[in-house]
C-alpha positions as CSV (number, residue, x, y, z in Angstrom):
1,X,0.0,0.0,0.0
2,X,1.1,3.5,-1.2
3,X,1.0,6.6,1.4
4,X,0.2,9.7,0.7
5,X,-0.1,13.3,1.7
6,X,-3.8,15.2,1.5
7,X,-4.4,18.5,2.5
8,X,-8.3,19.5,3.3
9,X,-9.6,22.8,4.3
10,X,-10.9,22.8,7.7
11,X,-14.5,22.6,7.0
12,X,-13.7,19.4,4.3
13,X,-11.6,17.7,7.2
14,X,-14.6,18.0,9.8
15,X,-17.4,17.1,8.0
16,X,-14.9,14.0,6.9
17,X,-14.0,13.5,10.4
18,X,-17.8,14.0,11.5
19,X,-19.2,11.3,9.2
20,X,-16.4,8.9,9.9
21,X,-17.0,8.9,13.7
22,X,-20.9,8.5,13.3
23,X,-20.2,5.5,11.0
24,X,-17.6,4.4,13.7
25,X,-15.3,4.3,11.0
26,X,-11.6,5.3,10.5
27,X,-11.0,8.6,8.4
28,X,-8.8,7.1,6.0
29,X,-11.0,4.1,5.2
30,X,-13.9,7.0,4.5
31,X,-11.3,8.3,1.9
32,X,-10.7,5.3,0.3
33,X,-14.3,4.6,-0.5
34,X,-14.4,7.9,-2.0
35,X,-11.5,7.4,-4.4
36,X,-12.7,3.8,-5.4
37,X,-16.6,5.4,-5.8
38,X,-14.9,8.5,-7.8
39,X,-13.0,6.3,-10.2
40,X,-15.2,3.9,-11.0
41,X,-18.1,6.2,-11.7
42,X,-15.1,7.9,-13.8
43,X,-14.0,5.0,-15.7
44,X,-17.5,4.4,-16.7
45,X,-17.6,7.8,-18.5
46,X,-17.3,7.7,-22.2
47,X,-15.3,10.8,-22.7
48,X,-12.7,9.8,-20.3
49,X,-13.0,6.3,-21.7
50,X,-11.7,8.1,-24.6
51,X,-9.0,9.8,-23.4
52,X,-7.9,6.8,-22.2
53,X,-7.4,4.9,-24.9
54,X,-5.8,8.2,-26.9
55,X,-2.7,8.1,-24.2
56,X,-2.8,4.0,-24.2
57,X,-2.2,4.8,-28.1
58,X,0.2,7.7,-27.3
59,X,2.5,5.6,-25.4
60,X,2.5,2.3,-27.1
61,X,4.2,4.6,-30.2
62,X,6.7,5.9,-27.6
63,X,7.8,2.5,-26.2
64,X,7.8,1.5,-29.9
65,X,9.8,4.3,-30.7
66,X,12.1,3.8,-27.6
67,X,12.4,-0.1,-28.5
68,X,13.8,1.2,-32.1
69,X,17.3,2.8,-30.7
């Protein structure tokens, strides 16, 4: 598992902190439901879907490029 650093504004952090002590839960699970929610309802747009396969595209011609020299 990965750490990482997150800054909140105060308001953002207690509301967070509120909801995760009335669901007797820890903050940083609360966050990670949020990410996972976020990207999957992401992934499942067809615009970013889009994008993604433009920079899958993008950089399969640089690592063939790359694999040239």
């Amino acid at each position: 598992m990965k750490a990482m650093t997150l800054r909140l504004d105060e308001t953002v952090y207690e509301r967070l902190r509120t909801l995760a002590y009335v669901e007797d839960r820890a903050m940083t699970d609360v966050i990670r439901e949020a990410i996972s929610e976020y990207i999957q309802r992401k992934a499942s747009h067809d615009e970013f879907r889009a994008s993604l396969q433009r920079v899958l595209q993008e950089n399969a011609q640089l690592i063939a490029q790359l694999a040239k020299h």
